[in-house]
CHARMM-style PDB file with segment names, atoms N, HN, CA, C and O in Angstrom:
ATOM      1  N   UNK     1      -8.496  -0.630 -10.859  1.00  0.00      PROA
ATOM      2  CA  UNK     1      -7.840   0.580 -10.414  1.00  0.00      PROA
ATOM      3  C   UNK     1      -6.343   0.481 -10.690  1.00  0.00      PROA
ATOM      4  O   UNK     1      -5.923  -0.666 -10.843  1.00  0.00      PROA
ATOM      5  N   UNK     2      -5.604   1.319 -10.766  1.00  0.00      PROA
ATOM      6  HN  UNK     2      -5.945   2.251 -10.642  1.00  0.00      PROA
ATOM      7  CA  UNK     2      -4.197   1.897 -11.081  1.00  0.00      PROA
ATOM      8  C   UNK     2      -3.591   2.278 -10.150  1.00  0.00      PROA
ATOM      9  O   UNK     2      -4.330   2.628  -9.230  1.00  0.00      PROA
ATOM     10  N   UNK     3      -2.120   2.413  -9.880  1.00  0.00      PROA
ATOM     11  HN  UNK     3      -1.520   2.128 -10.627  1.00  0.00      PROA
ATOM     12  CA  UNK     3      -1.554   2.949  -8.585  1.00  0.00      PROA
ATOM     13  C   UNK     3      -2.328   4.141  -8.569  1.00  0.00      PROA
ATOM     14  O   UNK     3      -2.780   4.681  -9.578  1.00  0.00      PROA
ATOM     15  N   UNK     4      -2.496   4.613  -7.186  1.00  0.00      PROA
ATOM     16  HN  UNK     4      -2.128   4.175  -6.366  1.00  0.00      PROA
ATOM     17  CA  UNK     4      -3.320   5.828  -7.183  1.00  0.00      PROA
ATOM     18  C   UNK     4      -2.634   7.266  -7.087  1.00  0.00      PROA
ATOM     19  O   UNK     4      -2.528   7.810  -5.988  1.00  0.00      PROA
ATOM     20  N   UNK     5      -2.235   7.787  -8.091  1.00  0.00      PROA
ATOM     21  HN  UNK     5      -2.321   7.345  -8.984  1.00  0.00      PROA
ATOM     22  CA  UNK     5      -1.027   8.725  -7.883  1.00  0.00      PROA
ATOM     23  C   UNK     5      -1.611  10.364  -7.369  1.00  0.00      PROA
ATOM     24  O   UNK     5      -1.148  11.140  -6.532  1.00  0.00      PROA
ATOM     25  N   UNK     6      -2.790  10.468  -8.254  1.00  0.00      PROA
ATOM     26  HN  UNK     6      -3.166   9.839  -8.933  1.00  0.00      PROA
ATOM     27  CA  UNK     6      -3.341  11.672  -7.480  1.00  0.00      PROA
ATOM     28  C   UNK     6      -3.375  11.348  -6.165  1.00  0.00      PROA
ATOM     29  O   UNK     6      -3.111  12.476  -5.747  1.00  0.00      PROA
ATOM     30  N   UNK     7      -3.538  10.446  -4.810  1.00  0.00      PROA
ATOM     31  HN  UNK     7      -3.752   9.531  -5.149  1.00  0.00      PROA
ATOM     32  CA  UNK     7      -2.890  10.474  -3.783  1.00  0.00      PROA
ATOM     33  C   UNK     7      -1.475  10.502  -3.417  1.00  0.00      PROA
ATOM     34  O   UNK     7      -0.925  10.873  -2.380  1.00  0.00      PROA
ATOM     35  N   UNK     8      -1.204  10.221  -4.059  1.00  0.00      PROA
ATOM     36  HN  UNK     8      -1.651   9.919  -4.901  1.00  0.00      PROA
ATOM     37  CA  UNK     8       0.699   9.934  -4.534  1.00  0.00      PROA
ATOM     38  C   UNK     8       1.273  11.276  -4.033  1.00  0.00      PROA
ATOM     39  O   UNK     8       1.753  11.656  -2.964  1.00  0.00      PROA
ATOM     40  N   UNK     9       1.073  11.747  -5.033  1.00  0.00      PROA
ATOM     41  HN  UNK     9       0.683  11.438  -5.900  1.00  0.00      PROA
ATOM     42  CA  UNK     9       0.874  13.529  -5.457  1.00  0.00      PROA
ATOM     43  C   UNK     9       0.960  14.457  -3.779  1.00  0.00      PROA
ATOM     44  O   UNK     9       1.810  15.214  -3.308  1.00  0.00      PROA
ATOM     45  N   UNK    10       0.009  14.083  -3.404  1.00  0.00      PROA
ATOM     46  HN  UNK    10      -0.681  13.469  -3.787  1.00  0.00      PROA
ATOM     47  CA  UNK    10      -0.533  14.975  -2.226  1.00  0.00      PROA
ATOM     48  C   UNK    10      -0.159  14.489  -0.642  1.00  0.00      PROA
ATOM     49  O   UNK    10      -0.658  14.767   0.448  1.00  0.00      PROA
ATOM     50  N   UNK    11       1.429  13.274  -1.235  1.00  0.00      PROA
ATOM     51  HN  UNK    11       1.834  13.048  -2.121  1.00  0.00      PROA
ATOM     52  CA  UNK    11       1.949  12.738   0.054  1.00  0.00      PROA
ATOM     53  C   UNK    11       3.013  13.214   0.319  1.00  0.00      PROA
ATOM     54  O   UNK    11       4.083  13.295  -0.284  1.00  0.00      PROA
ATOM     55  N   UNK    12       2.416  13.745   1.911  1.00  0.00      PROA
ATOM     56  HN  UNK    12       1.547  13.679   2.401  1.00  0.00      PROA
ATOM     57  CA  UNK    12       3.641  14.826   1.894  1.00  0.00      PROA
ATOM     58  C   UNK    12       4.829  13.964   3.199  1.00  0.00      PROA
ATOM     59  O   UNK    12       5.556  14.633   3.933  1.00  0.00      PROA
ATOM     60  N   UNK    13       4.797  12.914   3.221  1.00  0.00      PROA
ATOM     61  HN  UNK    13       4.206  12.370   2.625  1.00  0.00      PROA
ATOM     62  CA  UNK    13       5.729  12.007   4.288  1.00  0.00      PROA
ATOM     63  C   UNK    13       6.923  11.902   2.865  1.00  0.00      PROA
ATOM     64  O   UNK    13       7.152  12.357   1.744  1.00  0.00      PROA
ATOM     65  N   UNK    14       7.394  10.996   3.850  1.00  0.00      PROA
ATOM     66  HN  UNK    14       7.208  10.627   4.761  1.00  0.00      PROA
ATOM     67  CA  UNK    14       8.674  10.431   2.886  1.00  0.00      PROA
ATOM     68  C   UNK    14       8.540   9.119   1.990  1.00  0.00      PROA
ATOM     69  O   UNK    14       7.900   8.147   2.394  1.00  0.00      PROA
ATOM     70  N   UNK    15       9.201   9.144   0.703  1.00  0.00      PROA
ATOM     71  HN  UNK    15       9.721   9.932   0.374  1.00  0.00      PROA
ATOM     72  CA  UNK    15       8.129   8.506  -0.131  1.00  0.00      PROA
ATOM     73  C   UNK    15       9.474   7.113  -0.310  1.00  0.00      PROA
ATOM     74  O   UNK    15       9.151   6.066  -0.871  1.00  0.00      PROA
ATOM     75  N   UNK    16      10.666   7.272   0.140  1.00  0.00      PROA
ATOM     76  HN  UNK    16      10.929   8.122   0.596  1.00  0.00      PROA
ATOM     77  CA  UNK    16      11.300   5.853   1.040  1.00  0.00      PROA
ATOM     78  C   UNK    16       9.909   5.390   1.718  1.00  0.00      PROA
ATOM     79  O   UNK    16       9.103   4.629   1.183  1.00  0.00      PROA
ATOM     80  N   UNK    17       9.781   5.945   2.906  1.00  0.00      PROA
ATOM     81  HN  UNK    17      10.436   6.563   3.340  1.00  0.00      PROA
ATOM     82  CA  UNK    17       8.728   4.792   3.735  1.00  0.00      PROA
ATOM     83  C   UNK    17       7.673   4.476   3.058  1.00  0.00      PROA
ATOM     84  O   UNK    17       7.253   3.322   3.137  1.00  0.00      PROA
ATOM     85  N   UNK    18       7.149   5.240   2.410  1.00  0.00      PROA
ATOM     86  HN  UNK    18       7.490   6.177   2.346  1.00  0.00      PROA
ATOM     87  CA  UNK    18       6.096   4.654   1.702  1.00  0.00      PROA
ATOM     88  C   UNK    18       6.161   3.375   0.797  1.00  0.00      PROA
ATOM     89  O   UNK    18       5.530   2.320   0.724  1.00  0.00      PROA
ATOM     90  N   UNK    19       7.087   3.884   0.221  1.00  0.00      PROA
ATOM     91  HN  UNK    19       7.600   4.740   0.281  1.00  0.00      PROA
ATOM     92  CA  UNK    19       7.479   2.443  -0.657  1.00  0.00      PROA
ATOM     93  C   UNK    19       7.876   1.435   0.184  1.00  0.00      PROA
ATOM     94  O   UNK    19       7.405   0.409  -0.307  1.00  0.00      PROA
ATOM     95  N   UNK    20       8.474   1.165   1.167  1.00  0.00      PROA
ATOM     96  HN  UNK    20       8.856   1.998   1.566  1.00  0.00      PROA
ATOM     97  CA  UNK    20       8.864   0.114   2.054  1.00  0.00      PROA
ATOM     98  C   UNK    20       7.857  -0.174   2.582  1.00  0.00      PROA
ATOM     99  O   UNK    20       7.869  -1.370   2.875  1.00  0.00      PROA
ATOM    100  N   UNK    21       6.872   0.369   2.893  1.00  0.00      PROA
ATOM    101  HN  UNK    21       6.862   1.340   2.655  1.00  0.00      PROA
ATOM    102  CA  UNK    21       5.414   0.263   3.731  1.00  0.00      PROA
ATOM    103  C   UNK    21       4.699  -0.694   3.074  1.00  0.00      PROA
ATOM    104  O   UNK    21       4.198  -1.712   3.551  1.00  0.00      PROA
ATOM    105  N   UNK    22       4.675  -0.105   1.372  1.00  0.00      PROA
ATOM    106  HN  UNK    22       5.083   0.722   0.984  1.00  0.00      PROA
ATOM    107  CA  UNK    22       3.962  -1.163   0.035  1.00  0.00      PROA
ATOM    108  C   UNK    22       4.369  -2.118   0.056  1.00  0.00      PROA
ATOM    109  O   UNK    22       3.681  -3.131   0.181  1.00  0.00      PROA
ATOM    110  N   UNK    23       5.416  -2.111  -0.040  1.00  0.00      PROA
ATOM    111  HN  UNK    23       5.975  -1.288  -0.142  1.00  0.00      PROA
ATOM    112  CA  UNK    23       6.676  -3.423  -0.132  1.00  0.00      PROA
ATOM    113  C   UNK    23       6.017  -4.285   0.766  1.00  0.00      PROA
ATOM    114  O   UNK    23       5.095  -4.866   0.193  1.00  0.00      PROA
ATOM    115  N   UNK    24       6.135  -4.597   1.965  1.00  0.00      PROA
ATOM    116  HN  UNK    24       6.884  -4.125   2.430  1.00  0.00      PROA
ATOM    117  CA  UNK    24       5.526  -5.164   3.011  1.00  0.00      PROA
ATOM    118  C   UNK    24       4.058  -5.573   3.456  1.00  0.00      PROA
ATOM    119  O   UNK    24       3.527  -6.464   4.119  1.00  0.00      PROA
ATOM    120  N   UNK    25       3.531  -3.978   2.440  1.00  0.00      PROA
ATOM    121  HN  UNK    25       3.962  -3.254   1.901  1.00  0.00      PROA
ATOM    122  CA  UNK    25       1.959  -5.006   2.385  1.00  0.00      PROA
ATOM    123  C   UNK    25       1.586  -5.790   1.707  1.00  0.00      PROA
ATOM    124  O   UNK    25       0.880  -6.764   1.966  1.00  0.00      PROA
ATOM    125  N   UNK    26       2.291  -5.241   0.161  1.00  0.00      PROA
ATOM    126  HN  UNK    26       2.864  -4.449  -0.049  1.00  0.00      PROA
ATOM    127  CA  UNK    26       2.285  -6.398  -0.841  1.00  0.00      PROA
ATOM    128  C   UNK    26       2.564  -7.554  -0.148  1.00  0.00      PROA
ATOM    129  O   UNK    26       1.661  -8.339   0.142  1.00  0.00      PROA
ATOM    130  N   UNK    27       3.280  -7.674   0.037  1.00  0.00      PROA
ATOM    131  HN  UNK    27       4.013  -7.037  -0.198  1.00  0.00      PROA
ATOM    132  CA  UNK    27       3.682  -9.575   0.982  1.00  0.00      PROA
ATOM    133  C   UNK    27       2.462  -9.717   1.544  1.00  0.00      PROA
ATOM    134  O   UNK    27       1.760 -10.646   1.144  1.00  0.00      PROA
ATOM    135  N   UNK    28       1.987  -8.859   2.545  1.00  0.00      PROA
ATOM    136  HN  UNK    28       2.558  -8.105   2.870  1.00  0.00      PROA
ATOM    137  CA  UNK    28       1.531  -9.792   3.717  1.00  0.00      PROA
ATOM    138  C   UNK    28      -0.108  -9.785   2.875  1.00  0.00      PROA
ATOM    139  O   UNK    28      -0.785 -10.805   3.001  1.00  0.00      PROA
ATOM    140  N   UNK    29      -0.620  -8.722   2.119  1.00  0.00      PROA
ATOM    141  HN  UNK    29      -0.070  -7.894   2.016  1.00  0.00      PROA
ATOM    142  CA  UNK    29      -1.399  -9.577   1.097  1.00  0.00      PROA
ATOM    143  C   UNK    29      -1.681 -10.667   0.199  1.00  0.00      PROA
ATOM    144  O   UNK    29      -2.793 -11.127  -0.062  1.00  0.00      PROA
ATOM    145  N   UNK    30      -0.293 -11.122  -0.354  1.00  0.00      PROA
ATOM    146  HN  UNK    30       0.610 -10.748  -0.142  1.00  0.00      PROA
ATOM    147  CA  UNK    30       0.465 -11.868  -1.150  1.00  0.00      PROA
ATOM    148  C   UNK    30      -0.274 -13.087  -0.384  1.00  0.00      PROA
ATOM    149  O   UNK    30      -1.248 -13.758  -0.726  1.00  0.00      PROA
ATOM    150  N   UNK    31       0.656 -13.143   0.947  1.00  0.00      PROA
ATOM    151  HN  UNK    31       1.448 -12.599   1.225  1.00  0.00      PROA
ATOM    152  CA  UNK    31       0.538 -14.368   1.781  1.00  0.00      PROA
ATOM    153  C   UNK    31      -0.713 -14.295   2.258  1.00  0.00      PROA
ATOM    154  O   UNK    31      -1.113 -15.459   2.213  1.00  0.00      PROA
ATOM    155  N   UNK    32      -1.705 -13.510   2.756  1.00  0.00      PROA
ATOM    156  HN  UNK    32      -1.380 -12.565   2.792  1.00  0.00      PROA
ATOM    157  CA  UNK    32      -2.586 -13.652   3.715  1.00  0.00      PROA
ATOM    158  C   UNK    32      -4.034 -13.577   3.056  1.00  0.00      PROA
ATOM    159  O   UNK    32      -5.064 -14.144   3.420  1.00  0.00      PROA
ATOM    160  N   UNK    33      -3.806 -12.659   1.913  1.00  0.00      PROA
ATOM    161  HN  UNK    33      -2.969 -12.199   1.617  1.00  0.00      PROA
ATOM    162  CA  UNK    33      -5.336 -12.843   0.654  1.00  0.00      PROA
ATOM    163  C   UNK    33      -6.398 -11.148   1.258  1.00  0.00      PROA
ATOM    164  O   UNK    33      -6.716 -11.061   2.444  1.00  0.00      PROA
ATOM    165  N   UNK    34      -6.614 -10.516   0.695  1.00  0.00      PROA
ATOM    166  HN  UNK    34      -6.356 -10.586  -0.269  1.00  0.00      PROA
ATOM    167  CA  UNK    34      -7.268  -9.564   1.024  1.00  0.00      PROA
ATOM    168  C   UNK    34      -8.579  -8.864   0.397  1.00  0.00      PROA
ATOM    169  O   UNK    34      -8.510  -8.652  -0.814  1.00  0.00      PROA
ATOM    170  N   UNK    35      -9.441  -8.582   0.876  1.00  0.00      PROA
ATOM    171  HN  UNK    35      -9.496  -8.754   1.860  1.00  0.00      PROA
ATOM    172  CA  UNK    35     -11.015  -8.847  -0.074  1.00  0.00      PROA
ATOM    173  C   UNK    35     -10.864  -7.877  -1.195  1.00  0.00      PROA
ATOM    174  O   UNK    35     -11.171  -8.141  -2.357  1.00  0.00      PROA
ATOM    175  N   UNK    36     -10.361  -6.703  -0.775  1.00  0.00      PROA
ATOM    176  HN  UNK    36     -10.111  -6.488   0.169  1.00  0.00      PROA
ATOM    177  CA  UNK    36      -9.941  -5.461  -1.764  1.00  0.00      PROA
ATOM    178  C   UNK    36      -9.150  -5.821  -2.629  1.00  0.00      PROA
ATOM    179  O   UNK    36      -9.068  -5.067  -3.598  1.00  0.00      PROA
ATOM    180  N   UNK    37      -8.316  -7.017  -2.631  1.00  0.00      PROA
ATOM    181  HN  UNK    37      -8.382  -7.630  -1.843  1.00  0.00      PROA
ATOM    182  CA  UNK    37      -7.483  -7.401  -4.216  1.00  0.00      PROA
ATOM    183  C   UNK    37      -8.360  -7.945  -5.003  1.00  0.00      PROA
ATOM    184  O   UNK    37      -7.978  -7.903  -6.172  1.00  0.00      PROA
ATOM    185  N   UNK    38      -9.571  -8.535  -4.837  1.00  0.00      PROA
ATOM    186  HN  UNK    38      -9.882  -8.569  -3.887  1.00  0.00      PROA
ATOM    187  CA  UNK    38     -10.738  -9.197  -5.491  1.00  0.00      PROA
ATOM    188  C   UNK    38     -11.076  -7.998  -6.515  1.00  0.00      PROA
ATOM    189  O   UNK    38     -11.154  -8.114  -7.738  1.00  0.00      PROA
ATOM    190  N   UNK    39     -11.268  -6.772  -5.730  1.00  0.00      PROA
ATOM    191  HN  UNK    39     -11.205  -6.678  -4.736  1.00  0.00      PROA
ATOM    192  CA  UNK    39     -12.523  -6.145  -6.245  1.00  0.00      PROA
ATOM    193  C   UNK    39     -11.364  -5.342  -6.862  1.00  0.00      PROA
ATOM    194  O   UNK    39     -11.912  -4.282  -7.166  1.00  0.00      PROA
ATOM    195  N   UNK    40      -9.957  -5.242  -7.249  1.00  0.00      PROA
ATOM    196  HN  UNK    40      -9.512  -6.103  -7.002  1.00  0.00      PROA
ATOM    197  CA  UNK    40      -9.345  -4.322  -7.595  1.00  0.00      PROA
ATOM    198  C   UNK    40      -8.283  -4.938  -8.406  1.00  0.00      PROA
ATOM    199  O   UNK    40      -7.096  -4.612  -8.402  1.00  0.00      PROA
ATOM    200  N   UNK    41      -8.959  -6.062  -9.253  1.00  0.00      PROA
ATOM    201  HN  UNK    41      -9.924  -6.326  -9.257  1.00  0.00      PROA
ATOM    202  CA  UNK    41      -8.960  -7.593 -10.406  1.00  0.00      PROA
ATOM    203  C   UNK    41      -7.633  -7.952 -10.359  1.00  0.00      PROA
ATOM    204  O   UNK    41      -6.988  -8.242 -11.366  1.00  0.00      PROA
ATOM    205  N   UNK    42      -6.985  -7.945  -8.705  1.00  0.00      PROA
ATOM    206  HN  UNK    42      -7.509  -7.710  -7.887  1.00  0.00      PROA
ATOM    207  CA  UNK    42      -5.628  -8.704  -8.011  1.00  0.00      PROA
ATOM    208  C   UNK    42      -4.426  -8.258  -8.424  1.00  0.00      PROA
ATOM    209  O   UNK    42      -3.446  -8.963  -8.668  1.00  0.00      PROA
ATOM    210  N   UNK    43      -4.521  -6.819  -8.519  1.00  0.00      PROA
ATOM    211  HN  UNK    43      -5.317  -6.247  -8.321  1.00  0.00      PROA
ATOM    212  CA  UNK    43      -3.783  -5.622  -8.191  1.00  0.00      PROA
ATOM    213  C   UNK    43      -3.029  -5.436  -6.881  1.00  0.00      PROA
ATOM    214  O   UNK    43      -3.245  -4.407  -6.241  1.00  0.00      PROA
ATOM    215  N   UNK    44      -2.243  -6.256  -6.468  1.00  0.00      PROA
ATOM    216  HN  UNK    44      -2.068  -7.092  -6.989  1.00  0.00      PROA
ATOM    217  CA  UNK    44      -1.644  -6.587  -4.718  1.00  0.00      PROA
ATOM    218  C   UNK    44      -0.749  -4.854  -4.785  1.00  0.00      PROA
ATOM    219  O   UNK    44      -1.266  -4.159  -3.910  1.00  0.00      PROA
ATOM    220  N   UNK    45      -0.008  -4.324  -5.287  1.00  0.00      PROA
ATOM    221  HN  UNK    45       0.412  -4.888  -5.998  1.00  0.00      PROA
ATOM    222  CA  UNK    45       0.710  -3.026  -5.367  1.00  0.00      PROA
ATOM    223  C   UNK    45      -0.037  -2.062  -5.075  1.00  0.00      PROA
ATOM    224  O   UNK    45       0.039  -1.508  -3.978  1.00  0.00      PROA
ATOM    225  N   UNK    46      -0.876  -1.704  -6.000  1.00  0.00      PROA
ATOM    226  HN  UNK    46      -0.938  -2.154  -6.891  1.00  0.00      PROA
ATOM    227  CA  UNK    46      -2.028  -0.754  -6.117  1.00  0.00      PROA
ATOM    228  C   UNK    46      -2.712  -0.338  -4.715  1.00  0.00      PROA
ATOM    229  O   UNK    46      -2.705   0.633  -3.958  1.00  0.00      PROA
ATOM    230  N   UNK    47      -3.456  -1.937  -4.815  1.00  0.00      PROA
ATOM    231  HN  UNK    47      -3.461  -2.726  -5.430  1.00  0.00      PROA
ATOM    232  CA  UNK    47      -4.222  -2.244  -3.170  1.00  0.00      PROA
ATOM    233  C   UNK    47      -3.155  -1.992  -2.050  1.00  0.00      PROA
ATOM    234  O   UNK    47      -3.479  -1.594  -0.931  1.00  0.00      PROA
ATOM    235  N   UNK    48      -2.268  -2.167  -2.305  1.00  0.00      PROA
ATOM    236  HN  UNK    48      -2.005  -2.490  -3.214  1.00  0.00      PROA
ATOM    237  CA  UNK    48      -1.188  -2.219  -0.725  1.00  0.00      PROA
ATOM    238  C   UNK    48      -0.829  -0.500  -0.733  1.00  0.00      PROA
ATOM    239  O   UNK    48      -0.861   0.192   0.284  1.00  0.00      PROA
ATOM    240  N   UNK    49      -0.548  -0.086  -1.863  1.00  0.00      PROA
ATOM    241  HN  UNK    49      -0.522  -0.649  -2.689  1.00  0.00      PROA
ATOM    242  CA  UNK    49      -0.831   1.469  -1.649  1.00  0.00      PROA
ATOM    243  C   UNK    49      -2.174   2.061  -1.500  1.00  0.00      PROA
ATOM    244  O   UNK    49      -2.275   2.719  -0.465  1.00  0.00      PROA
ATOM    245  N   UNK    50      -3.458   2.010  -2.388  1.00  0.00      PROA
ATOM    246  HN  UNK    50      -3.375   1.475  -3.229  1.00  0.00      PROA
ATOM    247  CA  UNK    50      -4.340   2.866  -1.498  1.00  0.00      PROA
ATOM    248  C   UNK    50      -4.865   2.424  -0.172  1.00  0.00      PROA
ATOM    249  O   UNK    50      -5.563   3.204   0.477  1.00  0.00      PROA
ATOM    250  N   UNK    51      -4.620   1.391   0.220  1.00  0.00      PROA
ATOM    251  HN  UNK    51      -4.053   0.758  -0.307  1.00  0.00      PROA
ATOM    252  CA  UNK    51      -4.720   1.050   2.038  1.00  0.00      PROA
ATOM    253  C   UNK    51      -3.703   1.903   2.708  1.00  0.00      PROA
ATOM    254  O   UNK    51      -4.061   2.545   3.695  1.00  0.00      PROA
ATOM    255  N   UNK    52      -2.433   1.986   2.271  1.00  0.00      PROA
ATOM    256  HN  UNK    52      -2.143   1.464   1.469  1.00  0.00      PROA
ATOM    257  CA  UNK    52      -1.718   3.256   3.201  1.00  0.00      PROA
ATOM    258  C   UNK    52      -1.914   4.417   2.564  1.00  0.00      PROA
ATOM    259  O   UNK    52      -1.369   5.343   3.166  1.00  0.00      PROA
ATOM    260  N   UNK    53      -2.422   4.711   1.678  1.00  0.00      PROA
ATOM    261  HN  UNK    53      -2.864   3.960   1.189  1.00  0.00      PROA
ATOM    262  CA  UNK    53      -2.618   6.030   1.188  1.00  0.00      PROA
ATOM    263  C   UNK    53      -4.161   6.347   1.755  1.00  0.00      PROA
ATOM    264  O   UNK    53      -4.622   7.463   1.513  1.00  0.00      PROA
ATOM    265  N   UNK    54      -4.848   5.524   2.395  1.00  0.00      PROA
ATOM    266  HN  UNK    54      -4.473   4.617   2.592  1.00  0.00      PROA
ATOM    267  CA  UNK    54      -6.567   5.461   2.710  1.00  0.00      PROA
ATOM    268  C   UNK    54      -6.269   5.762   4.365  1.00  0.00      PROA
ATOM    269  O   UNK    54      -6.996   6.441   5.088  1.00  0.00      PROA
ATOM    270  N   UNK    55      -5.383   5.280   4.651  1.00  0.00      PROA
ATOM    271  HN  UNK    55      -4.793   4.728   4.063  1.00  0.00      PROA
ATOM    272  CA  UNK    55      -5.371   5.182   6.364  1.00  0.00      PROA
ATOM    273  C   UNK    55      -5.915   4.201   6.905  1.00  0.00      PROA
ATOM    274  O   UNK    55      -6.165   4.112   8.108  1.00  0.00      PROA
ATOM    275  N   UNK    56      -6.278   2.899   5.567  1.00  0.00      PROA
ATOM    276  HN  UNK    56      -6.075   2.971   4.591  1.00  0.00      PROA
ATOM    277  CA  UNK    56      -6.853   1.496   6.376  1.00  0.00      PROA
ATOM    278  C   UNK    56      -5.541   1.120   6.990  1.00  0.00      PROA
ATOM    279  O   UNK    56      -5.861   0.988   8.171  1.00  0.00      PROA
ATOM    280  N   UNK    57      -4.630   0.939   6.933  1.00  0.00      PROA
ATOM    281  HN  UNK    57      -4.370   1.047   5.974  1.00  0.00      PROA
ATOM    282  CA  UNK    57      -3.552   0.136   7.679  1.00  0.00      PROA
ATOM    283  C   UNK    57      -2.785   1.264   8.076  1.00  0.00      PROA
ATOM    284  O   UNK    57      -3.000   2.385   7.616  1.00  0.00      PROA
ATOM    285  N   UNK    58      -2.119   1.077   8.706  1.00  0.00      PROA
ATOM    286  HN  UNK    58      -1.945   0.166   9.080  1.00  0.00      PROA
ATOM    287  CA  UNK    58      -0.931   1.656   9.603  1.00  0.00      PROA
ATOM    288  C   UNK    58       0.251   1.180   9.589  1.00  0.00      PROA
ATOM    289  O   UNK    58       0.376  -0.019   9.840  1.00  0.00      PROA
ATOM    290  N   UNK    59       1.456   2.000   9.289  1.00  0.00      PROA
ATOM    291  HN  UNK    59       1.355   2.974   9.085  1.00  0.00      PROA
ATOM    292  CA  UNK    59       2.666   1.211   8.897  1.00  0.00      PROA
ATOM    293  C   UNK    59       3.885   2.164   9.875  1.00  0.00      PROA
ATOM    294  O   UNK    59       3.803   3.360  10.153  1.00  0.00      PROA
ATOM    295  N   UNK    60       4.775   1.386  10.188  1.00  0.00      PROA
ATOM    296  HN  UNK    60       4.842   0.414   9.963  1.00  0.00      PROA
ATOM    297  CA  UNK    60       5.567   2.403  11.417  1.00  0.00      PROA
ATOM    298  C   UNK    60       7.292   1.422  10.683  1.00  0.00      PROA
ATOM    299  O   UNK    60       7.364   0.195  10.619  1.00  0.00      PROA
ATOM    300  N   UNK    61       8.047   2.061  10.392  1.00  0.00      PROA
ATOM    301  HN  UNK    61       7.988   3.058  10.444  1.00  0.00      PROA
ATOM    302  CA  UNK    61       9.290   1.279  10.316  1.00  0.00      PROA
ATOM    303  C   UNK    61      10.301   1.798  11.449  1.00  0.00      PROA
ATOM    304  O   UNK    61      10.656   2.810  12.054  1.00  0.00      PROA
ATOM    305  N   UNK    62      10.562   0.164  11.304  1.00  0.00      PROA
ATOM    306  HN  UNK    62      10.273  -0.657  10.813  1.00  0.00      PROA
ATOM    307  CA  UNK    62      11.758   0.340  12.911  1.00  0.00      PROA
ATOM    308  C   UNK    62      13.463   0.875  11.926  1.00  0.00      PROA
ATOM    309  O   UNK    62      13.707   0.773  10.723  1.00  0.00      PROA
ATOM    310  N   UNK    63      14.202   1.339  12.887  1.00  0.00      PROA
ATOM    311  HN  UNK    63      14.004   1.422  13.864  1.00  0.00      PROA
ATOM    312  CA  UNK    63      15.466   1.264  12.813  1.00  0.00      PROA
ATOM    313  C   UNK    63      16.403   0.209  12.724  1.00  0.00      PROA
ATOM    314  O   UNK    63      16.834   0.030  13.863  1.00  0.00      PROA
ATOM    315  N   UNK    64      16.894  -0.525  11.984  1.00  0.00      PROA
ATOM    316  HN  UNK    64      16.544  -0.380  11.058  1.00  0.00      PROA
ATOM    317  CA  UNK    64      17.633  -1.775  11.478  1.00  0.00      PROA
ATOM    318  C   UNK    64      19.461  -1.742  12.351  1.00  0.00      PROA
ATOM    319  OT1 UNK    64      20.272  -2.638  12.120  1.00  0.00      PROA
TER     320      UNK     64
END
């Protein structure tokens, strides 16, 4: 699979958080290993976006 942009497309949040959201899952996939990078031939970007673009994970950013 490919970044998934036809979801991309149809995101109507702010696409700062989104990318910071990826950013962060990428890592904690990176570090932690996730079954969906297997099947998506270890694509960590991709996968870390359609999990927040799917509504498997949940991402909230704090104020710095």
């Amino acid at each position: 699979m490919i970044i998934p942009v036809d979801k991309m497309v149809n995101h109507s949040d702010n696409v700062y958080e989104l990318t910071c959201a990826a950013i962060r899952r990428a890592m904690q996939i990176t570090i932690t290993g996730d079954e969906d990078v297997q099947e998506n031939g270890g694509k960590v970007v991709s996968t870390a976006l359609k999990q927040i673009l799917d509504h498997k994970v949940e991402y909230q950013l704090e104020d710095q």
